[in-house]
N, C-alpha and C positions, 0 to 999 in steps of 0.2 A: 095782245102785244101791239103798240104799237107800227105803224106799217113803215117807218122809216125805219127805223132797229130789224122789221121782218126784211124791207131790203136790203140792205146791208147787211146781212147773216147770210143772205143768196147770192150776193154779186160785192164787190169791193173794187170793182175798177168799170175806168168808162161806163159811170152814170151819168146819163145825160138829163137836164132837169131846165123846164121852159117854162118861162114867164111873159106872164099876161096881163092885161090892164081892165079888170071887170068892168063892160058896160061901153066898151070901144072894140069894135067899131060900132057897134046897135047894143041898146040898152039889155035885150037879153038873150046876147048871144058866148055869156060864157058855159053855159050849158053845155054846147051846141061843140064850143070849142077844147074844152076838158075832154068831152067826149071819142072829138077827132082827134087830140093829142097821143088819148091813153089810146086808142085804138093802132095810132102810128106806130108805135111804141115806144117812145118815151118813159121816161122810168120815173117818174118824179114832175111834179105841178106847182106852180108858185102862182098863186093869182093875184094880182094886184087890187091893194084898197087904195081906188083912186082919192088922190088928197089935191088941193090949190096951192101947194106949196113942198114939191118935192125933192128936199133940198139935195139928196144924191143922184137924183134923176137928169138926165142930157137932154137933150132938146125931144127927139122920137119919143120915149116914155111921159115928158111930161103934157105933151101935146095930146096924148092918149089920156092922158090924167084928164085934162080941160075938157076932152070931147065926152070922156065917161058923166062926166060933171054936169057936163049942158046936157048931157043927153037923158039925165034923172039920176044916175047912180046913188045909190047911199047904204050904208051896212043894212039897214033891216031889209032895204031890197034884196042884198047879196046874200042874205042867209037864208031870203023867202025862194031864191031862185037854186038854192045850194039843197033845198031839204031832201030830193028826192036823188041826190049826184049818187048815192054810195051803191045805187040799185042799178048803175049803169058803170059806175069803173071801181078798179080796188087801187089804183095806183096811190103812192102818198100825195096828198093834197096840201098845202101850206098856204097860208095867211102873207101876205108882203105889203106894207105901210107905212103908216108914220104913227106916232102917238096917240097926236091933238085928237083925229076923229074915233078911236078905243077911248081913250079917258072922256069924249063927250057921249060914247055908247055906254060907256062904264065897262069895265078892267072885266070885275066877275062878270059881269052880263055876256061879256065878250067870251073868254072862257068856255062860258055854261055855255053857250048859242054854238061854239066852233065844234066845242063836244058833241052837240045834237047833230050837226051834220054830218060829221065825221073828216073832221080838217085833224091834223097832224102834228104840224107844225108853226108856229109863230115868228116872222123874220120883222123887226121893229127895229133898224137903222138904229132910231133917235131913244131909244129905253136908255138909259145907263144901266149897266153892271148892277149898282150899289140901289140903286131904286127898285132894279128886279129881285134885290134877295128883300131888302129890307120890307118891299108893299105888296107884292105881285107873284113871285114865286109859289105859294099854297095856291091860287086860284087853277096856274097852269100844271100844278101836280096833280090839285082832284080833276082835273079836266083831261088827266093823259095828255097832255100838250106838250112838246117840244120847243124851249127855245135858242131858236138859232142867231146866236152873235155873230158880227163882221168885224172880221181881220183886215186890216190897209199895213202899208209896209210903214209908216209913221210908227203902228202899235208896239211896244215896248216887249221886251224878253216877258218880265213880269207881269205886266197886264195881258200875255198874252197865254202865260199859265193861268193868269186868274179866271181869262173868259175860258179856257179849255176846263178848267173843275168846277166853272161853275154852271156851263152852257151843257146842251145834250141832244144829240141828236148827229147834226155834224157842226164842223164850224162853216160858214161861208167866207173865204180870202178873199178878199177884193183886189184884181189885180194891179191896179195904179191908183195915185192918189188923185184921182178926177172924179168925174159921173159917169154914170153909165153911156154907153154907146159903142157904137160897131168897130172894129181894127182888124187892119189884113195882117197882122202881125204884132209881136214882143219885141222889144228893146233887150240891151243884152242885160242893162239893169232888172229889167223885170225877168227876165228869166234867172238871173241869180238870187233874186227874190223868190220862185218859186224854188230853186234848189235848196235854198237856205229853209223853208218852212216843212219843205218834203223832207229833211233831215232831223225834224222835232219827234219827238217819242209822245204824240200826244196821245187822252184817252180818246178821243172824237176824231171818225174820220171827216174829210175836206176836201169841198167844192169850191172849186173857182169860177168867179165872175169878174162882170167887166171885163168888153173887148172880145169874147166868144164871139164868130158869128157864123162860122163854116167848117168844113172839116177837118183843116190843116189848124184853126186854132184850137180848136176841141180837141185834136189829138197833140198837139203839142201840150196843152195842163195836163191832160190825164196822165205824162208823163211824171206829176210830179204831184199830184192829189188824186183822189179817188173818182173825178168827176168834174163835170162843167155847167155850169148856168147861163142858157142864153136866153137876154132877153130883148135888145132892139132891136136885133135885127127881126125876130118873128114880129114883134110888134109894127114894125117898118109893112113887112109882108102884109099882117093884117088891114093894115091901112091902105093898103093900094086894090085890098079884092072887094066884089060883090060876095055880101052875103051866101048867095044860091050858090056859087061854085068851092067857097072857103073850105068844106073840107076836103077836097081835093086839093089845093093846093097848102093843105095842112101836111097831106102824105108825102106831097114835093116837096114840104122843106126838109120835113124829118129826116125822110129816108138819105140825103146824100151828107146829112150830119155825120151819122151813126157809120157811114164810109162801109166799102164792100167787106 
């Protein structure tokens, strides 16, 4: 099965799921940092396929994009750096990127390659709907793949049944219609936003992103989805340490998330 559906059949509230930028701060230190995540415990991994042009991404994560970038990153590095990941954690692993650099690795190559390491899930902003059933969908069936659509408060009643029967795994909501980055808080608009989507009868349960970055906003979504995604502010974190001491201050960030 699956390790996302295995999570979610054990736990359905306050999961908390952290993303990363493969290849920032040091080209290969997402090993290193998967490792001190799922150790922390963290329930869920999102690694980032650094791209040049991250058009959902805030200033922190694309800045991480540019340094992965300079610093060598590229898919066949991340999969050569990924082959031995499943012998040291079982948490669910996801894929998080843009298109351009899967369609120039190739769709199925991409697939077959996530399947060998044992990646989970596929998070691809920029995919349409209509492009994943019509080209794409059989790759990430025979592959056990997951993919996971984003919800913004723009998305329509209808399109947002459509990504719910057609997505699998959970949905990801995006909680405003910006880019990513850190917030000490919700607007009353967004929180009637979350009441309103927490009142759908969907089949997928749903993780909120954007604007996570501490306890008090983690525990404010999980009032109203199954879980939260944060990802500048860790990214923020990584950027300011030494290599040698990161995972320790990997357990300082976790632990005051996940609140007493």
């Amino acid at each position: 099965m699956n390790r996302i559906d295995q999570l979610f059949q054990i736990k359905q509230h306050e999961i908390l799921s952290v993303y990363f930028t493969a290849g920032h701060p040091e080209l290969n230190s997402a090993p290193v940092i998967i490792k001190a995540l799922a150790e922390a415990g963290v329930d869920m991994i999102e690694i980032g396929m650094p791209f040049s042009d991250p058009m959902a991404d805030g200033p922190v994560i694309q800045q991480s994009s540019s340094k992965a970038l300079k610093n060598g990153m590229s898919l066949n590095l991340l999969f050569e750096q990924l082959k031995d990941i499943r012998s040291k954690v079982r948490v669910p692993l996801l894929l998080m990127g843009y298109l351009n650099p899967v369609l120039q690795y190739g769709m199925e190559r991409f697939c077959q390659s996530c399947a060998r390491v044992g990646i989970d899930g596929i998070i691809l902003p920029d995919l349409p709907l209509e492009v994943y059933e019509n080209e794409y969908k059989p790759f990430f069936i025979k592959a056990g793949l997951h993919n996971i659509f984003l919800i913004s408060p723009q998305t329509s009643e209808a399109r947002l049944q459509a990504l719910d029967n057609a997505g699998s795994g959970f949905l990801y909501f995006v909680s405003s219609s910006s880019t990513t980055g850190m917030k000490n808080g919700f607007t009353g608009e967004q929180t009637a936003y979350f009441e309103k989507i927490s009142r759908h009868n969907l089949k997928n349960h749903s993780l909120i992103g954007f604007g996570i970055s501490n306890h008090d906003t983690f525990a404010t979504v999980c009032r109203y989805a199954s879980g939260a995604i944060i990802g500048s502010a860790f990214v923020k974190m990584l950027s300011e340490v030494e290599m040698t001491g990161v995972v320790e201050k990997i357990y300082k960030f976790v632990e005051p998330l996940k609140g007493p």
